[in-house]
BADOVO-476667 format. One record per atom (N, C-alpha, C, O, CB): residue in three letters; z, x, y. Coordinates in steps of 0.02 Angstrom, whole numbers. Glycine has a CB too. Layout:
BEGIN
("ALA" (Z X Y)) ...
***
This chain:
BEGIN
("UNK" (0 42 -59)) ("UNK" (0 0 0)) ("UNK" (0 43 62)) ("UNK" (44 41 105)) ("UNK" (60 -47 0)) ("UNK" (-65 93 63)) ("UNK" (-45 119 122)) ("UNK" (-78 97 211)) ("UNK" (-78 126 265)) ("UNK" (-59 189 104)) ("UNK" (-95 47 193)) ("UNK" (-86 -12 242)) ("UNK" (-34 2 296)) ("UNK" (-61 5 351)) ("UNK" (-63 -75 203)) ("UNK" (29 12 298)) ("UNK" (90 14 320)) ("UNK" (100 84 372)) ("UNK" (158 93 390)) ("UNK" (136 12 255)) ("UNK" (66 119 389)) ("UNK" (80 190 401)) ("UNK" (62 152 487)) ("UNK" (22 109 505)) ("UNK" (21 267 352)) ("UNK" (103 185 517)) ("UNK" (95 194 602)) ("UNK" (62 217 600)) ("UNK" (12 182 595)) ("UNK" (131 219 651)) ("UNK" (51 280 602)) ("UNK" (20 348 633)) ("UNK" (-45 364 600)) ("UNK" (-67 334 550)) ("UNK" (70 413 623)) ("UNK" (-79 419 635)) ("UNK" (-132 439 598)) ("UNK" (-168 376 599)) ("UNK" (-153 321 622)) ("UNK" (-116 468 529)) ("UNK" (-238 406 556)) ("UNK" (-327 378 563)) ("UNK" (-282 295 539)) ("UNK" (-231 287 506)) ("UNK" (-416 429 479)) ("UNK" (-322 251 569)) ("UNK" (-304 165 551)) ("UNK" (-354 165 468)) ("UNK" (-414 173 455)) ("UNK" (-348 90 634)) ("UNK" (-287 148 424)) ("UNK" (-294 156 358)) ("UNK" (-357 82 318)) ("UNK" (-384 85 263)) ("UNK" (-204 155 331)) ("UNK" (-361 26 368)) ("UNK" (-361 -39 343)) ("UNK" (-444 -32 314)) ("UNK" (-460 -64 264)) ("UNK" (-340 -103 407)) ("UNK" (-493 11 348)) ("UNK" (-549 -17 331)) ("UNK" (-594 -19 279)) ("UNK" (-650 -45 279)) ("UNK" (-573 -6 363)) ("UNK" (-562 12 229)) ("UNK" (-568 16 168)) ("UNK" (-554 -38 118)) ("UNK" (-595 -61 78)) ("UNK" (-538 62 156)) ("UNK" (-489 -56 125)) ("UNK" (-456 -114 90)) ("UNK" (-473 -181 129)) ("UNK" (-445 -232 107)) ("UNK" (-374 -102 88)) ("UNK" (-526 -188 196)) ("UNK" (-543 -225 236)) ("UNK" (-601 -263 203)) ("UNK" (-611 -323 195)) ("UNK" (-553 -192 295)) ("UNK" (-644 -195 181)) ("UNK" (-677 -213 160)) ("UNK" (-713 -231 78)) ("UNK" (-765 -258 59)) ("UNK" (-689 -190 192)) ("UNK" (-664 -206 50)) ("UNK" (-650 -230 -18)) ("UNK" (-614 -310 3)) ("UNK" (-650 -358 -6)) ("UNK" (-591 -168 -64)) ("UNK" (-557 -320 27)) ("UNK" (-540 -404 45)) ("UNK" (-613 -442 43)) ("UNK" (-626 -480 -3)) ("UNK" (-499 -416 135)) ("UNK" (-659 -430 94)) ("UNK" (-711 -469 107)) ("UNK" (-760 -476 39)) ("UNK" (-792 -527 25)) ("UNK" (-747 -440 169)) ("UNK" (-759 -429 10)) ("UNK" (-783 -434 -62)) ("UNK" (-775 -471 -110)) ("UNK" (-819 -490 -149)) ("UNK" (-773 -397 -88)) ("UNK" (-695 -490 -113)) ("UNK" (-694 -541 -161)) ("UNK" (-701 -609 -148)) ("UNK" (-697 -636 -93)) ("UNK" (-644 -537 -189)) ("UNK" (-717 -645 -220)) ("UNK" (-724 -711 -205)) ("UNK" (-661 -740 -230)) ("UNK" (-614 -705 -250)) ("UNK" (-787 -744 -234)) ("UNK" (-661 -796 -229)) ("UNK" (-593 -854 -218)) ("UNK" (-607 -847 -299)) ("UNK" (-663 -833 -321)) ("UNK" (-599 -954 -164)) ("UNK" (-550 -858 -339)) ("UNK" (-555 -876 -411)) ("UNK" (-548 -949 -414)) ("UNK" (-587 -974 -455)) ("UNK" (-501 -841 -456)) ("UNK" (-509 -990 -381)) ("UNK" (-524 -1045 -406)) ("UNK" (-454 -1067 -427)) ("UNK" (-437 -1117 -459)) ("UNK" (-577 -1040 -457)) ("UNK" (-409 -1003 -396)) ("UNK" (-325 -1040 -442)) ("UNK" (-279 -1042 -370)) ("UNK" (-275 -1000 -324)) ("UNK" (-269 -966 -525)) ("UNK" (-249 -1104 -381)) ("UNK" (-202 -1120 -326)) ("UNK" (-150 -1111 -364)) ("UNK" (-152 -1116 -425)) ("UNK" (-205 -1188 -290)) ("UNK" (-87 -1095 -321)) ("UNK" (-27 -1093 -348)) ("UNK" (25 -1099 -272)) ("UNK" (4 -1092 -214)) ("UNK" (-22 -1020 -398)) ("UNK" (94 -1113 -291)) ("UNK" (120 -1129 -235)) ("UNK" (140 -1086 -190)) ("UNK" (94 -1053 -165)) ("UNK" (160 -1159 -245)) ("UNK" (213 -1071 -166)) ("UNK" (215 -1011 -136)) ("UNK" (247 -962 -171)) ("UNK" (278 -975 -223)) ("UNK" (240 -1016 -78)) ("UNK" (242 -900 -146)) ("UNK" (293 -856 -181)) ("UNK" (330 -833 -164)) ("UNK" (333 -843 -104)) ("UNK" (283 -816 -205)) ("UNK" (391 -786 -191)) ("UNK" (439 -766 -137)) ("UNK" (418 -673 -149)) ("UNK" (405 -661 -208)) ("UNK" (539 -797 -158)) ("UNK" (414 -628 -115)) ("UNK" (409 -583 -96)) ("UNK" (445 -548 -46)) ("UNK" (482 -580 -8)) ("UNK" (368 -588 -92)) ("UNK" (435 -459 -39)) ("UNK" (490 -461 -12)) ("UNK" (479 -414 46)) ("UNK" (448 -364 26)) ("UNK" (543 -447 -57)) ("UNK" (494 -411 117)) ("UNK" (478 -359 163)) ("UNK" (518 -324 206)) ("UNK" (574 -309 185)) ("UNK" (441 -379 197)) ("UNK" (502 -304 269)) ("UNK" (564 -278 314)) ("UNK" (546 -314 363)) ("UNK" (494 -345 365)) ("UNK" (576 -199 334)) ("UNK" (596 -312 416)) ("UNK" (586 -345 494)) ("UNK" (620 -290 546)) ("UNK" (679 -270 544)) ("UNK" (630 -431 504)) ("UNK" (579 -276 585)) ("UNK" (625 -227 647)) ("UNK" (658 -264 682)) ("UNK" (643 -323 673)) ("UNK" (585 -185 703)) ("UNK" (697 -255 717)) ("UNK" (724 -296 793)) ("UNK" (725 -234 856)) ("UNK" (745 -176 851)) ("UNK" (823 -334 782)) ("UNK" (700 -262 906)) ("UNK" (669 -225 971)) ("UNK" (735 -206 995)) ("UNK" (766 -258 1003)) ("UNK" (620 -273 1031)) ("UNK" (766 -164 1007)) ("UNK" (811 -172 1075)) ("UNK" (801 -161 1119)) ("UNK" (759 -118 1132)) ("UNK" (854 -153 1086)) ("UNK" (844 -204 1180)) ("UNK" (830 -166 1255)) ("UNK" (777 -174 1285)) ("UNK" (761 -128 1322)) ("UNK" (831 -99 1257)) ("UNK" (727 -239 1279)) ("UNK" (662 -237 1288)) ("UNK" (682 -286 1385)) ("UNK" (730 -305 1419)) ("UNK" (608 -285 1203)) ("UNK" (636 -286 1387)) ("UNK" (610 -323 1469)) ("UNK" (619 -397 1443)) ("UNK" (661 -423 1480)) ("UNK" (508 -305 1503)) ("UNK" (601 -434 1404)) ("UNK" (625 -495 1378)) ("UNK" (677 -515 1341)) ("UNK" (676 -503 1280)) ("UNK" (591 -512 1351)) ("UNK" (729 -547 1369)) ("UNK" (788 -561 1338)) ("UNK" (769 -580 1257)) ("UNK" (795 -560 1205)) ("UNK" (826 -622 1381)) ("UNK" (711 -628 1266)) ("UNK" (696 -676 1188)) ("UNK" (677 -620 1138)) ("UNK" (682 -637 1079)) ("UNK" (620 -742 1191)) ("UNK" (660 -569 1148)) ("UNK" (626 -498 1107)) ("UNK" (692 -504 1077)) ("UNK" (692 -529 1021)) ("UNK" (600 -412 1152)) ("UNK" (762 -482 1107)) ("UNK" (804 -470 1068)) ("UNK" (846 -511 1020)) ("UNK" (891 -489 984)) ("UNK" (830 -446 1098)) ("UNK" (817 -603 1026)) ("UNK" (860 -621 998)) ("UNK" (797 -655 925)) ("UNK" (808 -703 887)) ("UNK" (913 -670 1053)) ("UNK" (724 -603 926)) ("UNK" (694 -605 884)) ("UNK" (654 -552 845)) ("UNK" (633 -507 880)) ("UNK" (672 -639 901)) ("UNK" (637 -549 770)) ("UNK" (653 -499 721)) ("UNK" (562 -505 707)) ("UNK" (529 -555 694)) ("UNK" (723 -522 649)) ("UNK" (541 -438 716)) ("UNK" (486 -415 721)) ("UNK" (435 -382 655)) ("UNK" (464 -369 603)) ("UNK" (502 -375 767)) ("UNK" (380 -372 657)) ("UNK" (336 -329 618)) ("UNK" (365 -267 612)) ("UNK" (393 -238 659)) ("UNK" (270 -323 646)) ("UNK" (361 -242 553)) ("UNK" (387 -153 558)) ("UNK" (322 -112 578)) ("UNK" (336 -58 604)) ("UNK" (420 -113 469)) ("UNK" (250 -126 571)) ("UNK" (202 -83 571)) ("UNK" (173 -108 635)) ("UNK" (155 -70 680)) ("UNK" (158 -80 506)) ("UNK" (167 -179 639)) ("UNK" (142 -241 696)) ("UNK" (195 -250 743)) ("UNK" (204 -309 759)) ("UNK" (126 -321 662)) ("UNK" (238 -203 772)) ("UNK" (290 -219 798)) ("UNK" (288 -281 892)) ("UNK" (327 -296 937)) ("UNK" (319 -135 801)) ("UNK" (220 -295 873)) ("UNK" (211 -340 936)) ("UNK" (228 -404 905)) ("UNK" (259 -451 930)) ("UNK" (132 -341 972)) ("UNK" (200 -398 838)) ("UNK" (210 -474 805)) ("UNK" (286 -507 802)) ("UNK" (330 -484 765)) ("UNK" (185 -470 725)) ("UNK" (294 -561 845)) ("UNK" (361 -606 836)) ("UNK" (359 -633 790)) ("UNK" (306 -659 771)) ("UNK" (380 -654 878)) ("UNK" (421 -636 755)) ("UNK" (416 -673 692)) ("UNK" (460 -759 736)) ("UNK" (518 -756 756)) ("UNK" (471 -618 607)) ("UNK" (435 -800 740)) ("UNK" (445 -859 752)) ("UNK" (508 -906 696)) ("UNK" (492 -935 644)) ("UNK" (371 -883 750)) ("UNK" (564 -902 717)) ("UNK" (607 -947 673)) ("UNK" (586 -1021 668)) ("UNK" (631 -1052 641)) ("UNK" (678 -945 700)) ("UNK" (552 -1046 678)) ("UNK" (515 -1115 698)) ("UNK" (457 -1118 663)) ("UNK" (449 -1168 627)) ("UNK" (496 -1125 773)) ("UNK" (412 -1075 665)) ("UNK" (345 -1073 631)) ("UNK" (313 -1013 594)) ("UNK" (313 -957 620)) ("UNK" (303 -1087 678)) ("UNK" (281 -1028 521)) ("UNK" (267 -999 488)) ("UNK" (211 -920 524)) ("UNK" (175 -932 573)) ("UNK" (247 -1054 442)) ("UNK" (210 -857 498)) ("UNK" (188 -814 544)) ("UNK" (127 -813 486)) ("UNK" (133 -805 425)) ("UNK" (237 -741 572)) ("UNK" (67 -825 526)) ("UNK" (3 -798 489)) ("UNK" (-69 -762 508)) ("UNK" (-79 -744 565)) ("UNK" (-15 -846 462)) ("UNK" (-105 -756 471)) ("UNK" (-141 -700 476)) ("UNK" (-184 -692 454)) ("UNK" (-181 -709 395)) ("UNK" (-123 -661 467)) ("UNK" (-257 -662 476)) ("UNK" (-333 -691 416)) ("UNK" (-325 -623 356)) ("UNK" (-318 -565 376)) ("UNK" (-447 -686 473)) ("UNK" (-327 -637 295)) ("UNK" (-286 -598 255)) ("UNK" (-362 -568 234)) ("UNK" (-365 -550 175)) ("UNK" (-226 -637 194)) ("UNK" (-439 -558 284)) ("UNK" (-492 -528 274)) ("UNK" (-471 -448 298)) ("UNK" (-489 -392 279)) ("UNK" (-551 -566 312)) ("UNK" (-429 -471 345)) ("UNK" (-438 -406 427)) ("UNK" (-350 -392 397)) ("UNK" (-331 -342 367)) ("UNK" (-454 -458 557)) ("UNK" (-317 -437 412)) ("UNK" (-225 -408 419)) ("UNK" (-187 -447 390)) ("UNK" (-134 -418 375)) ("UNK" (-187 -405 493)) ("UNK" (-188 -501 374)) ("UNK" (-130 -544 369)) ("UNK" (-51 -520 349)) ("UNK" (-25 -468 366)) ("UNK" (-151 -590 322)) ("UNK" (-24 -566 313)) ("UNK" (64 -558 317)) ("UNK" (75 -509 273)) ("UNK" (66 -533 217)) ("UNK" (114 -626 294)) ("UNK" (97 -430 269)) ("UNK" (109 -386 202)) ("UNK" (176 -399 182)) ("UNK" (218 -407 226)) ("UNK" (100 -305 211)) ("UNK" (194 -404 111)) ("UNK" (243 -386 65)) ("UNK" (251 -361 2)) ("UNK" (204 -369 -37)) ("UNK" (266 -421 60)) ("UNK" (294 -334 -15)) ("UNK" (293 -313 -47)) ("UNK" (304 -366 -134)) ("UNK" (305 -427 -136)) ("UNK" (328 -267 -17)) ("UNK" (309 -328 -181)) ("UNK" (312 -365 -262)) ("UNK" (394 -352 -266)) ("UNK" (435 -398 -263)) ("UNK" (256 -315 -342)) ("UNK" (411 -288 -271)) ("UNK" (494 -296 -281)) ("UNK" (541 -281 -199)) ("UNK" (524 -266 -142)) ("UNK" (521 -225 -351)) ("UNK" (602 -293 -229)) ("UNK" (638 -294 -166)) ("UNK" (647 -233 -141)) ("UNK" (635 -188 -181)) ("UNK" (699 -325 -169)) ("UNK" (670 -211 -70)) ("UNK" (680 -158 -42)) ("UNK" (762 -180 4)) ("UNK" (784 -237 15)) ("UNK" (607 -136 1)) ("UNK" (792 -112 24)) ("UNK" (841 -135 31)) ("UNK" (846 -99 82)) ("UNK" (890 -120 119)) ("UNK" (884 -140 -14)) ("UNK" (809 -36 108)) ("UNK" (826 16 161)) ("UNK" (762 54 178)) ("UNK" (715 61 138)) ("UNK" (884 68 135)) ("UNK" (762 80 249)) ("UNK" (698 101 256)) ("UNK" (676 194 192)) ("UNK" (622 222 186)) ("UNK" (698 112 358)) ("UNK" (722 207 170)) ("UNK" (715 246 122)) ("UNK" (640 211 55)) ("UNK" (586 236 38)) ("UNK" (801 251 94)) ("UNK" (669 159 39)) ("UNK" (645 111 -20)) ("UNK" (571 71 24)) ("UNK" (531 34 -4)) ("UNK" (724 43 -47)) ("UNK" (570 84 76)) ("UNK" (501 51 119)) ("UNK" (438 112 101)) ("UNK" (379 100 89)) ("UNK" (520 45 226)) ("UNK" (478 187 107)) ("UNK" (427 220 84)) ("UNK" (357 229 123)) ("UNK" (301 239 98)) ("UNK" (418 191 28)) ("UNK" (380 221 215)) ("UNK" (307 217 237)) ("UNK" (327 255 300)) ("UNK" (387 244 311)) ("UNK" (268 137 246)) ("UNK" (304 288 339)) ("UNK" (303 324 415)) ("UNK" (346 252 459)) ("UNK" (327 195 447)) ("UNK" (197 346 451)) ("UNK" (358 255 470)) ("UNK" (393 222 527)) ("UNK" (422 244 590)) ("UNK" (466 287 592)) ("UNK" (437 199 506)) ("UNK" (397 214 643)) ("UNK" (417 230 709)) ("UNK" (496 216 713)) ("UNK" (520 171 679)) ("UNK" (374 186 762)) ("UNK" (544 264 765)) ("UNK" (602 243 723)) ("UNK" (626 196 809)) ("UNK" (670 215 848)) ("UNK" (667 325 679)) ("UNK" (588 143 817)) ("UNK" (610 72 858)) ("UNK" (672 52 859)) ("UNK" (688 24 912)) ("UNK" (582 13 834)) ("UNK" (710 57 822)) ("UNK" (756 13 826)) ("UNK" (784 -23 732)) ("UNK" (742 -21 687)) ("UNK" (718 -44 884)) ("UNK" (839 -46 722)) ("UNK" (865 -55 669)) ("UNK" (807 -106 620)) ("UNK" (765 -140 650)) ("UNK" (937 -84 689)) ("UNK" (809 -107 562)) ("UNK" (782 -140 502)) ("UNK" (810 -195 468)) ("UNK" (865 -178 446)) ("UNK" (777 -100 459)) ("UNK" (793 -261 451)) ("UNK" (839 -287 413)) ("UNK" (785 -298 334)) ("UNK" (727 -278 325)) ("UNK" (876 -362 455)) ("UNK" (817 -324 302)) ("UNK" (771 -329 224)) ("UNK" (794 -408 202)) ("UNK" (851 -433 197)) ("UNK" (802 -256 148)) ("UNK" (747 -428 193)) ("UNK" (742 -490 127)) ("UNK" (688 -498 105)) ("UNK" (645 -455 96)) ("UNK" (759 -562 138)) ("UNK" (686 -566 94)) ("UNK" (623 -607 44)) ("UNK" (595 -672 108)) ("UNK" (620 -711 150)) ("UNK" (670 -658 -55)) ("UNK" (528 -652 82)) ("UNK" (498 -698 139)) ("UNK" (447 -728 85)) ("UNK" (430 -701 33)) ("UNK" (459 -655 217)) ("UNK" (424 -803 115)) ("UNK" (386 -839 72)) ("UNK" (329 -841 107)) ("UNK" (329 -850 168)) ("UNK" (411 -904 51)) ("UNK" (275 -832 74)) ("UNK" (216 -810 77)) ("UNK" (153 -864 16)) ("UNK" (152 -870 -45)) ("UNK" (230 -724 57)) ("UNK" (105 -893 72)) ("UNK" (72 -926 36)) ("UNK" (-4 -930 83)) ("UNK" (-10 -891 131)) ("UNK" (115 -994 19)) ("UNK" (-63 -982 64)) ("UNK" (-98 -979 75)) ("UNK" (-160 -931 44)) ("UNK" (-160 -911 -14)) ("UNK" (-77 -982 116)) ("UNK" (-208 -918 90)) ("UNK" (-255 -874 11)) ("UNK" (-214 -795 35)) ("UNK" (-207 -769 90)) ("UNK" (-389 -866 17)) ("UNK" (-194 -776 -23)) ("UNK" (-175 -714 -33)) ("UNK" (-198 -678 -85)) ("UNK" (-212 -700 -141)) ("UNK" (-118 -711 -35)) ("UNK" (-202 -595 -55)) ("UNK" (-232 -544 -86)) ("UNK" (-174 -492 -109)) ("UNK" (-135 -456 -79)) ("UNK" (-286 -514 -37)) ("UNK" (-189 -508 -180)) ("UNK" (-152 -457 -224)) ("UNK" (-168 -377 -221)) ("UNK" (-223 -352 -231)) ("UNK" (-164 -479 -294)) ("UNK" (-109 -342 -204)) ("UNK" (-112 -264 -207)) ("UNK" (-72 -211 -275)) ("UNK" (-35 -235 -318)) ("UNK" (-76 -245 -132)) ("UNK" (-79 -180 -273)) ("UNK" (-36 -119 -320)) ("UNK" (27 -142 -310)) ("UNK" (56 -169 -357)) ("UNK" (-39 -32 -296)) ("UNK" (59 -135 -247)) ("UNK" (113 -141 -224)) ("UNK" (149 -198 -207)) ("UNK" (210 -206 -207)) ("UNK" (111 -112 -188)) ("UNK" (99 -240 -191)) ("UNK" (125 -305 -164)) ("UNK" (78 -340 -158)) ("UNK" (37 -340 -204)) ("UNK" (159 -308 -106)) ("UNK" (64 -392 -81)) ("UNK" (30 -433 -77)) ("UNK" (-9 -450 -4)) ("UNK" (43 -460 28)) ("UNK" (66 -475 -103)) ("UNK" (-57 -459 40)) ("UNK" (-80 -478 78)) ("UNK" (-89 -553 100)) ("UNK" (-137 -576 69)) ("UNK" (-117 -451 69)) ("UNK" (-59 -604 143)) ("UNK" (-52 -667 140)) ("UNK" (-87 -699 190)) ("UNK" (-100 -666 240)) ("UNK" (8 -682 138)) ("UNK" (-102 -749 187)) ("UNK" (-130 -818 265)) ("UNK" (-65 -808 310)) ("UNK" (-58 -770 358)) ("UNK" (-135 -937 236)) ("UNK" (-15 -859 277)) ("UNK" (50 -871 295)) ("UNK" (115 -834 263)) ("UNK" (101 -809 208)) ("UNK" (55 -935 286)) ("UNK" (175 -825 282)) ("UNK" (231 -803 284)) ("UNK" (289 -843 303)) ("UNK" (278 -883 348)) ("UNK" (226 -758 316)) ("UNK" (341 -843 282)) ("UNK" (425 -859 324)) ("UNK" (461 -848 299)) ("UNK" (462 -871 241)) ("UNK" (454 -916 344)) ("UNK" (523 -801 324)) ("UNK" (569 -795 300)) ("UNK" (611 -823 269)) ("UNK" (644 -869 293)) ("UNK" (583 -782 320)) ("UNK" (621 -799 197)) ("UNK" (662 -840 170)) ("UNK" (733 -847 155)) ("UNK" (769 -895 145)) ("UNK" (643 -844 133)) ("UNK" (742 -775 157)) ("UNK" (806 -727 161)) ("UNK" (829 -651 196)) ("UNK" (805 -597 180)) ("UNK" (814 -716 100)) ("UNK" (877 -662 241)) ("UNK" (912 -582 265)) ("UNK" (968 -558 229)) ("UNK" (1025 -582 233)) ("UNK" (942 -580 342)) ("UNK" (947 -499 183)) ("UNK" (988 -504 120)) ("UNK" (1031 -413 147)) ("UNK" (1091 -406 156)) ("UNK" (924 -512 24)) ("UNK" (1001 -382 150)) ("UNK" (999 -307 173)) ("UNK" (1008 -306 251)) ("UNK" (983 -345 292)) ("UNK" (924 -270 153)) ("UNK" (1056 -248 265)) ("UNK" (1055 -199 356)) ("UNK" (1127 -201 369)) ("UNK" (1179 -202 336)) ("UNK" (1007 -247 441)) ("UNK" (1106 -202 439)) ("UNK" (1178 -206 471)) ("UNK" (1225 -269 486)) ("UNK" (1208 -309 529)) ("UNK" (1170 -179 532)) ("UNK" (1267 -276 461)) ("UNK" (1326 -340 439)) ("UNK" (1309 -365 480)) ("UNK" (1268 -411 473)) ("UNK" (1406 -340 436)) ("UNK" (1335 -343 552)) ("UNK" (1340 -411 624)) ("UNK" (1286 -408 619)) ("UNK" (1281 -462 590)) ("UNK" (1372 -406 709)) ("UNK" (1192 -376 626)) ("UNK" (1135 -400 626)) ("UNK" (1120 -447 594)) ("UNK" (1091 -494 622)) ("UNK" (1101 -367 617)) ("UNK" (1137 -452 515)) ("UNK" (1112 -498 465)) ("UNK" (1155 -560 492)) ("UNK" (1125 -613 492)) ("UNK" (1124 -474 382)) ("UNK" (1217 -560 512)) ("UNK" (1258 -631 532)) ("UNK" (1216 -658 596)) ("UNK" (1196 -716 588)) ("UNK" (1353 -616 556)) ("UNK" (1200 -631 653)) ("UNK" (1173 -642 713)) ("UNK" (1083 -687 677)) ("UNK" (1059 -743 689)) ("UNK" (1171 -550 764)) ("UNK" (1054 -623 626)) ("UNK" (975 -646 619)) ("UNK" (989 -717 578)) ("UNK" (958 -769 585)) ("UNK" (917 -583 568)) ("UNK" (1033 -705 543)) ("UNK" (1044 -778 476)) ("UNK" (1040 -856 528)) ("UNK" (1010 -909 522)) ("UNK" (1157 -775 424)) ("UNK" (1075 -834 565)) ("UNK" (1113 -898 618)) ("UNK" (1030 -917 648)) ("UNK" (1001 -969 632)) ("UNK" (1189 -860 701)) ("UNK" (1003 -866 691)) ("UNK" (951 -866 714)) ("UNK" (885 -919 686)) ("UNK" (861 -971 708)) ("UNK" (944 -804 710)) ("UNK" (869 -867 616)) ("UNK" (830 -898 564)) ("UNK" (846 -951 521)) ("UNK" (804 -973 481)) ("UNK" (817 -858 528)) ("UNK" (906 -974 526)) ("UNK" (919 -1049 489)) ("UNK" (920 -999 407)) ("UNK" (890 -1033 365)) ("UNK" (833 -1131 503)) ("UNK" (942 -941 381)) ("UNK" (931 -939 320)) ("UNK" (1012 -903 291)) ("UNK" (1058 -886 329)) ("UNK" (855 -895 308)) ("UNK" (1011 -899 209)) ("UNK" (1069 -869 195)) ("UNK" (1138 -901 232)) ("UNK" (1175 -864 264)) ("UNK" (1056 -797 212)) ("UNK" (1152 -981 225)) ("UNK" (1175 -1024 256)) ("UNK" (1258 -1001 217)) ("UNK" (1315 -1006 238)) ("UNK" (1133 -1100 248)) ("UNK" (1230 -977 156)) ("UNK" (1300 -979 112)) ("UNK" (1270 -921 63)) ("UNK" (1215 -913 37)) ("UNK" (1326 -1065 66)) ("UNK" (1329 -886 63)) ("UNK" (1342 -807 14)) ("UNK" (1294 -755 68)) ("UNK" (1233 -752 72)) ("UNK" (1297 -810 -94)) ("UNK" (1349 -715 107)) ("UNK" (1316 -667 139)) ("UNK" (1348 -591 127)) ("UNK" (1387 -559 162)) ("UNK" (1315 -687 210)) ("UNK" (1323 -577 74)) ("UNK" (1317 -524 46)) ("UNK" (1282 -479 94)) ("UNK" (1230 -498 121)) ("UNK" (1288 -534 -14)) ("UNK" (1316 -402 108)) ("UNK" (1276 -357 153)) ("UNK" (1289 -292 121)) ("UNK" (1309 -244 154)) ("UNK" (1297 -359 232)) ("UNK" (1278 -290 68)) ("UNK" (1324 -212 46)) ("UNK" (1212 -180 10)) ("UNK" (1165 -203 -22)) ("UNK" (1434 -232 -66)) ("UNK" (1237 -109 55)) ("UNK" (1169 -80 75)) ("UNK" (1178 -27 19)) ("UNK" (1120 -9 13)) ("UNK" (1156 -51 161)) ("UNK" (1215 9 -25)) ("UNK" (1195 40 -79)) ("UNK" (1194 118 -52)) ("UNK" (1168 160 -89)) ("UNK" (1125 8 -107)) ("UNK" (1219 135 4)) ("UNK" (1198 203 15)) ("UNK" (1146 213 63)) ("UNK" (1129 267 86)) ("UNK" (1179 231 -43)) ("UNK" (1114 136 81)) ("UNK" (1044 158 128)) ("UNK" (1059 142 198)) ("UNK" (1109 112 217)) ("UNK" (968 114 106)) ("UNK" (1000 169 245)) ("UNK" (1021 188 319)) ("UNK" (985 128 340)) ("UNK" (943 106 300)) ("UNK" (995 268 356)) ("UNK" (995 94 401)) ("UNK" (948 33 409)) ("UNK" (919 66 470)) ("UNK" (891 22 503)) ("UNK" (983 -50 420)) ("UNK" (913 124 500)) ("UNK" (880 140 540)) ("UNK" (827 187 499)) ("UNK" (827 232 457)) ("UNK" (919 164 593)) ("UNK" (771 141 548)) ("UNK" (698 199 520)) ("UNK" (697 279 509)) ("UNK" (646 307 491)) ("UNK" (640 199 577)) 
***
C-alpha cells in the first residue's frame, strides 16, 4: 500500500491506472469494517480544525462526524487498511509528524478496490476510536458519536505521535 507516503515522486499513478482497468464483477456486498488512522490538526487558524480528526496522508481532508467521507476510488478514494493498527509504528508509512494520531475501524462501502494491504473505497465512517491518547480518544468519541460504552485506551508500547 504504498499509496500512503507524503513525500517523494506522487506514488498513485500506477495503481491509478490499474483501478481504471478493472471491471465491476458483479458482487455486491454490504459494508465492511476496516481499519485506519486519523490525524488531528493543532493550533490551526480555525477553531472547527481542532475539534475535527483528519486524513493522515490527505491531511486537508475533514473527516465530517455527520457525513460519510468519500471519494472516486478510480483517482483516491477512502484508504484502509485489512488488519488493525494501533500506533504510527504499525502504520508503517512516512508521515509528516502534524500533530497526534488516533486508530480505529472505519466502515467503508460503496465500489471498492481491493489491495495487498487493505482496501480503496467510494465511501467511509468511522466506526470506532479504539487506539492514542486517553483524553483525545474521550474528546474524538464524544465528538464522533462512537465507542459510547467500553473505552479501552491501552496502546501496547506505541507512540501516537507520527
Amino acid at each position: 500500500m504504498g499509496w500512503f507516503v507524503v513525500s517523494g515522486p506522487v506514488p498513485f499513478h500506477d495503481e491509478n491506472r490499474r483501478a481504471k482497468a478493472i471491471r465491476h464483477s458483479g458482487i455486491r456486498v454490504g459494508e465492511i469494517i476496516a481499519y485506519r488512522a486519523w490525524r488531528l490538526i493543532e493550533k490551526t487558524w480555525s477553531p472547527i480544525d481542532e475539534e475535527r480528526l483528519h486524513s493522515v496522508a490527505m491531511w486537508q481532508h475533514v473527516w465530517d462526524p455527520d457525513k460519510p467521507a468519500s471519494g472516486d476510488v478510480r483517482t483516491h478514494g477512502i484508504y484502509s487498511f485489512r488488519n488493525p493498527i494501533r500506533c504510527s509504528h504499525e502504520y508503517g508509512y512516512l508521515i509528516d509528524p502534524m500533530g497526534p494520531l488516533l486508530f480505529g475501524k472505519v466502515k467503508i462501502w460503496g465500489e471498492i478496490i481491493e489491495h495487498q494491504d487493505g482496501y480503496r473505497s467510494e465511501f467511509g465512517k468511522i466506526a470506532s476510536l479504539d487506539f492514542g491518547d486517553s483524553a483525545l480518544l474521550k474528546k474524538f468519541r464524544r465528538i464522533y458519536r462512537v465507542n459510547q460504552v467500553g473505552t479501552s485506551a491501552s496502546h501496547g508500547g506505541c507512540a501516537f505521535y507520527a
